[in-house]
ROLOTI-613965 format. One record per atom (N, C-alpha, C, O, CB): x, y, z; residue number from 1; residue in one letter; atom name. Coordinates in steps of 0.1 Angstrom, whole numbers. Last residue first. Glycine has a CB too. Layout:
N
NODE     px     py     pz    k  r   a
NODE      X      Y      Z  NUM  A  CA
...
***
This chain:
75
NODE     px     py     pz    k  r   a
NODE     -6    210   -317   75  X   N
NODE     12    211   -319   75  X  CA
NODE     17    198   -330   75  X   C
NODE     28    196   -333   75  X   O
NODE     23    208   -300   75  X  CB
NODE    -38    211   -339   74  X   N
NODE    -29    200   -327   74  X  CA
NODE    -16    205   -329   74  X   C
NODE    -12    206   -341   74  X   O
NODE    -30    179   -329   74  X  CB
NODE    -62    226   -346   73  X   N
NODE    -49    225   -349   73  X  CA
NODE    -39    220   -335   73  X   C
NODE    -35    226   -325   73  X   O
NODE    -46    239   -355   73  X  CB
NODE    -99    222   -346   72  X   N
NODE    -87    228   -335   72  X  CA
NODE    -71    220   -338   72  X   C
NODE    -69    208   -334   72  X   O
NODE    -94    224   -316   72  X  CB
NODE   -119    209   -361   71  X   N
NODE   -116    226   -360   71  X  CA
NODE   -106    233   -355   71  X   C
NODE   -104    245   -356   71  X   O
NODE   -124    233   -355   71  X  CB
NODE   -118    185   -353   70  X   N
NODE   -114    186   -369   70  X  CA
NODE   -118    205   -371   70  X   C
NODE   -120    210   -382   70  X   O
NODE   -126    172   -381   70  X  CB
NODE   -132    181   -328   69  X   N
NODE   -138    177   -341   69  X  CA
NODE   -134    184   -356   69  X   C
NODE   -141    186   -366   69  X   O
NODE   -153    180   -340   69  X  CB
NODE   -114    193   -315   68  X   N
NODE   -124    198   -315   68  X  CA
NODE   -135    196   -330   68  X   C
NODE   -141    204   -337   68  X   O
NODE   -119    210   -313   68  X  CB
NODE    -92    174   -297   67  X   N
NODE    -95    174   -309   67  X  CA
NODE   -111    185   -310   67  X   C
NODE   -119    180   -303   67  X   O
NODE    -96    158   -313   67  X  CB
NODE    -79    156   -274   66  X   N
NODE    -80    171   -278   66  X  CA
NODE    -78    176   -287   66  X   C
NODE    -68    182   -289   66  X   O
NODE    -75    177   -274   66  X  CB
NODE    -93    132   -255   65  X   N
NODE    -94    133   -272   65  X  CA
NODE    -86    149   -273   65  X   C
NODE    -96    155   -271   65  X   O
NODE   -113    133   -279   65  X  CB
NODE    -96    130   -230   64  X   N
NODE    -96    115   -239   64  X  CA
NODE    -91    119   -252   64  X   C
NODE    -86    111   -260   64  X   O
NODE   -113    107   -240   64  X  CB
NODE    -86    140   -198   63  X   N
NODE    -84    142   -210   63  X  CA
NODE    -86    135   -223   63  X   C
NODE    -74    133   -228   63  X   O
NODE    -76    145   -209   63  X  CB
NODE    -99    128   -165   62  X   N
NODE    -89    128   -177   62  X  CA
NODE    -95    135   -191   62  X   C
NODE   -107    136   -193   62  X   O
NODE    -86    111   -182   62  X  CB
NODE   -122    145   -147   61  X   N
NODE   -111    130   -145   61  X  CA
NODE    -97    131   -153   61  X   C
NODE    -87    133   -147   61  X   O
NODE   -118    115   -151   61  X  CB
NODE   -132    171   -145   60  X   N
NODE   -126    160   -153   60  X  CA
NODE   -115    157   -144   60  X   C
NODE   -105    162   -138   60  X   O
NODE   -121    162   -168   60  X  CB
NODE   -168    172   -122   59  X   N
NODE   -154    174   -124   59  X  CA
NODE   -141    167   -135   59  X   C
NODE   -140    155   -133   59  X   O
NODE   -151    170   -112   59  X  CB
NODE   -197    176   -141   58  X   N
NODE   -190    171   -135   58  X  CA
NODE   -171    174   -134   58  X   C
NODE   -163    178   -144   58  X   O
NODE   -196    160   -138   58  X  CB
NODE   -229    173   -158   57  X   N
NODE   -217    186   -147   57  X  CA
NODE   -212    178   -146   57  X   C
NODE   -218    167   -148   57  X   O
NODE   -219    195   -132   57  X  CB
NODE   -245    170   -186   56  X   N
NODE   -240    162   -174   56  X  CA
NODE   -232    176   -174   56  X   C
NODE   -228    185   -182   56  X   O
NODE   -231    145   -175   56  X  CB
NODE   -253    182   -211   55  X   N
NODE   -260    186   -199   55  X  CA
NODE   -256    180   -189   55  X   C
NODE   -261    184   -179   55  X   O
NODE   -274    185   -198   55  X  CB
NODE   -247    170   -234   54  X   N
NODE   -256    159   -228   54  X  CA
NODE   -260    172   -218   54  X   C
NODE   -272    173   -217   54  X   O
NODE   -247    143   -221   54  X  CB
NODE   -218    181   -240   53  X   N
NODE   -228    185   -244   53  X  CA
NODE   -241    180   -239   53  X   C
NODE   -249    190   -241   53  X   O
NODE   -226    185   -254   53  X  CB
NODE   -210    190   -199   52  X   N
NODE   -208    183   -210   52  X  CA
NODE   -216    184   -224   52  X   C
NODE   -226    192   -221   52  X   O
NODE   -210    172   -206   52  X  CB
NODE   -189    212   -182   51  X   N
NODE   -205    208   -186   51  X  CA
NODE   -205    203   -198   51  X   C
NODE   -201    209   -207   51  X   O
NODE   -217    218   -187   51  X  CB
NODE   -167    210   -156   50  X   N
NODE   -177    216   -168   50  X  CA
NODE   -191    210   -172   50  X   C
NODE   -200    205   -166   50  X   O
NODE   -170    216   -181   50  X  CB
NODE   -147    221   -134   49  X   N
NODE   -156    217   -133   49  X  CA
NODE   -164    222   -150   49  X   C
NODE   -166    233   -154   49  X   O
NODE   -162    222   -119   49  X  CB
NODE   -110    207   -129   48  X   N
NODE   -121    212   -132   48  X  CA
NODE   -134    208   -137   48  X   C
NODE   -136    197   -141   48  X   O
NODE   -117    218   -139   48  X  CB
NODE   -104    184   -104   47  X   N
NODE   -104    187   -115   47  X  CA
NODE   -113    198   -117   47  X   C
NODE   -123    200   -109   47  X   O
NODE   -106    177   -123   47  X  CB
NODE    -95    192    -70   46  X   N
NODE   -105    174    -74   46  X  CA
NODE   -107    176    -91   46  X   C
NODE   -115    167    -94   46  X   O
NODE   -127    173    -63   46  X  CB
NODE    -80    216    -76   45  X   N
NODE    -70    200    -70   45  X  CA
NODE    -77    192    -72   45  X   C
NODE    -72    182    -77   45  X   O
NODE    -66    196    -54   45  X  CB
NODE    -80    237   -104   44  X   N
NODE    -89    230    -89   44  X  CA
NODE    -81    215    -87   44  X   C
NODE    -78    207    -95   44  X   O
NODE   -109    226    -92   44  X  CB
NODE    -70    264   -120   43  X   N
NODE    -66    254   -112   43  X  CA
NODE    -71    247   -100   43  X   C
NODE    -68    251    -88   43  X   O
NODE    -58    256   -109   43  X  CB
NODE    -79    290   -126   42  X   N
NODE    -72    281   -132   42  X  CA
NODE    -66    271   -125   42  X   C
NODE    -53    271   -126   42  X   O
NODE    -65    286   -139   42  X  CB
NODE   -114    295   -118   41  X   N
NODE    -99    294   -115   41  X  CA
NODE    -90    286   -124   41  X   C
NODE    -94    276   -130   41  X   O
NODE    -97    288   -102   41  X  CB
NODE   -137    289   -125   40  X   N
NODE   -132    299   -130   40  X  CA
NODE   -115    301   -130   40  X   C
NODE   -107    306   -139   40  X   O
NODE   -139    308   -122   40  X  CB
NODE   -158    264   -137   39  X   N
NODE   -146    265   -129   39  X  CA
NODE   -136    279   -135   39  X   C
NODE   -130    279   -145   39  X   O
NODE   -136    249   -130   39  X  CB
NODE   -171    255   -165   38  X   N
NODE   -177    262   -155   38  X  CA
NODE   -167    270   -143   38  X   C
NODE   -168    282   -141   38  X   O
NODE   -187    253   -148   38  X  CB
NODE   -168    256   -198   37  X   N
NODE   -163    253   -186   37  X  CA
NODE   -165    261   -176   37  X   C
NODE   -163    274   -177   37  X   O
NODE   -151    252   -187   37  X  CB
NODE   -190    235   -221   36  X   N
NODE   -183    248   -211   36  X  CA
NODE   -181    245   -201   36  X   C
NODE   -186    236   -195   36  X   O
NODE   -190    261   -207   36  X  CB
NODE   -187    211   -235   35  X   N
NODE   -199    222   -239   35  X  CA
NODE   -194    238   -229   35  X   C
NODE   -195    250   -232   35  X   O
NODE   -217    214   -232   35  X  CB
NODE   -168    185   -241   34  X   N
NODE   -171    193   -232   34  X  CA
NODE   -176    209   -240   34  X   C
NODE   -170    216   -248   34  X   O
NODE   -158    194   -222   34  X  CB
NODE   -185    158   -244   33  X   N
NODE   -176    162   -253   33  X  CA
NODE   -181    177   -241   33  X   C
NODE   -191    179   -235   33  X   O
NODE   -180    161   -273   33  X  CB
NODE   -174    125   -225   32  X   N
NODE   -186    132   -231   32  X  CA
NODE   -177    147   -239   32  X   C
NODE   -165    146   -239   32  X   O
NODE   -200    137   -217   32  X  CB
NODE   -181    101   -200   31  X   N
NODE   -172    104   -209   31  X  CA
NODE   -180    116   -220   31  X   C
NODE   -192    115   -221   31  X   O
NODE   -167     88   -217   31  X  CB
NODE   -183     93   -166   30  X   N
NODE   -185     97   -180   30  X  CA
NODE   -181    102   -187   30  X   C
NODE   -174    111   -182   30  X   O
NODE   -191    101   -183   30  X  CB
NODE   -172     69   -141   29  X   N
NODE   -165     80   -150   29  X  CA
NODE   -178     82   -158   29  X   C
NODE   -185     73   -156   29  X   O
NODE   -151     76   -161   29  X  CB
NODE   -170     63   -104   28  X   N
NODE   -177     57   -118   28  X  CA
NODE   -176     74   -130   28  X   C
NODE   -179     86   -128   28  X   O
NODE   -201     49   -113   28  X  CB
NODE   -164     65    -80   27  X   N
NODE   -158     69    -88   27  X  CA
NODE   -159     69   -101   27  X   C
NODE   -151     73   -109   27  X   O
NODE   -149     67    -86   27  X  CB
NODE   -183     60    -58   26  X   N
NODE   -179     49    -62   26  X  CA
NODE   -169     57    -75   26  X   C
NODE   -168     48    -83   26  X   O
NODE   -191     38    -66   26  X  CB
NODE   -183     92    -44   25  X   N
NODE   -178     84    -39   25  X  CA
NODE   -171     66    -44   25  X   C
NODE   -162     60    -39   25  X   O
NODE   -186     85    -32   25  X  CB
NODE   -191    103    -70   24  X   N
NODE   -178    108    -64   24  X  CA
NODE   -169     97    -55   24  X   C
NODE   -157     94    -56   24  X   O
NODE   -181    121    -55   24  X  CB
NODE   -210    109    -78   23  X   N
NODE   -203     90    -84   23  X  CA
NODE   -191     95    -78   23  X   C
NODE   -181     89    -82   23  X   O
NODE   -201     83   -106   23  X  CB
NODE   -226    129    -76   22  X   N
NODE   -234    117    -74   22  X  CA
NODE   -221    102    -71   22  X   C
NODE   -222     92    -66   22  X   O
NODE   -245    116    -89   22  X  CB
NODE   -207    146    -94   21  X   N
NODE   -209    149    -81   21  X  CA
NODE   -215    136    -73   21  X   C
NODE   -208    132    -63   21  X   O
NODE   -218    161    -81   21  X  CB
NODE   -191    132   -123   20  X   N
NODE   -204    136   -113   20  X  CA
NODE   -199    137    -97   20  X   C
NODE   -190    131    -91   20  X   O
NODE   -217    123   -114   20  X  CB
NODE   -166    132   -137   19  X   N
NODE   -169    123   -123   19  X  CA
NODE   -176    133   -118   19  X   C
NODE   -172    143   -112   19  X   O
NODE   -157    117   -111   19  X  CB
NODE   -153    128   -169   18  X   N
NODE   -156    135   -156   18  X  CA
NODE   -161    128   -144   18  X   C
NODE   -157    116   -143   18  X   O
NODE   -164    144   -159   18  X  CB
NODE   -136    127   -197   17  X   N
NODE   -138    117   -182   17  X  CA
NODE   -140    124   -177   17  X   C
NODE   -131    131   -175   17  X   O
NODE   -129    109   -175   17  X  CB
NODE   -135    139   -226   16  X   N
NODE   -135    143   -212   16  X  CA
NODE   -134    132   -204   16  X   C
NODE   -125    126   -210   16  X   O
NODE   -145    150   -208   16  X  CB
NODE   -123    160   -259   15  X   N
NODE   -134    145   -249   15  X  CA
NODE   -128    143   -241   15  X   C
NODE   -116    144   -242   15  X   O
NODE   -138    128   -254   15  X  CB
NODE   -134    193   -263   14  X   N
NODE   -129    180   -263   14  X  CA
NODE   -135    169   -254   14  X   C
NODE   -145    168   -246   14  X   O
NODE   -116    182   -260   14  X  CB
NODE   -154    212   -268   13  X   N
NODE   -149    205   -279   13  X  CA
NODE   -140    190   -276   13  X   C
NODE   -138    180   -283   13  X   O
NODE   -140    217   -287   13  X  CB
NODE   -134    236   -249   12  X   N
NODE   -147    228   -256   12  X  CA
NODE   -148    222   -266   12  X   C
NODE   -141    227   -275   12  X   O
NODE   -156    234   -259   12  X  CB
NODE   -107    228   -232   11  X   N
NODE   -114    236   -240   11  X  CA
NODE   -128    226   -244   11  X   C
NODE   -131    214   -243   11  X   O
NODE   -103    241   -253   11  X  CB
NODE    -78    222   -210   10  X   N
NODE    -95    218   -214   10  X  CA
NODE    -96    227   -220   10  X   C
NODE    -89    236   -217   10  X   O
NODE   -108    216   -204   10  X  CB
NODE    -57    232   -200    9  X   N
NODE    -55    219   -207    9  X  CA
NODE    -70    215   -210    9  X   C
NODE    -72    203   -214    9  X   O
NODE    -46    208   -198    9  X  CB
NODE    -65    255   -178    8  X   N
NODE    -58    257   -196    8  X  CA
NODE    -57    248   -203    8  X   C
NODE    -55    252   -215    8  X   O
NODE    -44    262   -199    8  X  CB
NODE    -74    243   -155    7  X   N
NODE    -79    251   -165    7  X  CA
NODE    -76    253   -187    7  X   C
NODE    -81    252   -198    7  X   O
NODE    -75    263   -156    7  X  CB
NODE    -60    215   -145    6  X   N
NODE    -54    227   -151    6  X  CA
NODE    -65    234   -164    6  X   C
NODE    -66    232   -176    6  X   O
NODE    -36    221   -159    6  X  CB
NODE    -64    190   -141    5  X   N
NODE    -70    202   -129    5  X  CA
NODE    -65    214   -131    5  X   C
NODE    -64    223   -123    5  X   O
NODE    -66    199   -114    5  X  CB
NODE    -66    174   -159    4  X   N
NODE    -82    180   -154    4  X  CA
NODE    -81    187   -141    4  X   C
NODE    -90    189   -133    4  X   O
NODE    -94    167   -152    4  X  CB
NODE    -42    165   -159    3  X   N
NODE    -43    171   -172    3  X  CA
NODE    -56    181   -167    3  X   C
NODE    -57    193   -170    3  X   O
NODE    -47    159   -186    3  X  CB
NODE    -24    165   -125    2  X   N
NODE    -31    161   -138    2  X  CA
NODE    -36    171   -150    2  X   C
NODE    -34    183   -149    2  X   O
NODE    -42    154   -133    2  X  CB
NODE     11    173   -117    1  X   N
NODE     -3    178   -118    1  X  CA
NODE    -10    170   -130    1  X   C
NODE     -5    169   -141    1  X   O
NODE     -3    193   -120    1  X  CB
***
């Protein structure tokens, strides 16, 4: 299972790869710091869905950073 389709492996604060709804088909990524998570379930097969700080939606791709800018204690 990937990192962005498990609810529990995102929080806010971290850096993302997502894939707009729009770029679904050419797959083209943004990268961005995630502002909330919209996807209630804990677990969507195309990634969870959030919202970036920018205001982009989109499904994550990957996991880039899981760091909350030096507020969130890494294992």
């Amino acid at each position: 299972m990937k990192e962005g389709n498990a609810r529990d492996s995102i929080r806010p604060g971290f850096t993302v790869d997502v894939i707009r709804k729009e770029d679904q088909r050419n797959g083209r990524k943004t990268r961005g710091i995630v502002r909330e998570i919209l996807t209630g379930s804990s677990f969507h097969p195309h990634g969870i869905k959030v919202r970036l700080s920018d205001g982009t939606v989109g499904r994550v791709a990957e996991v880039v950073e899981k760091s909350s800018h030096g507020t969130e204690k890494q294992p």
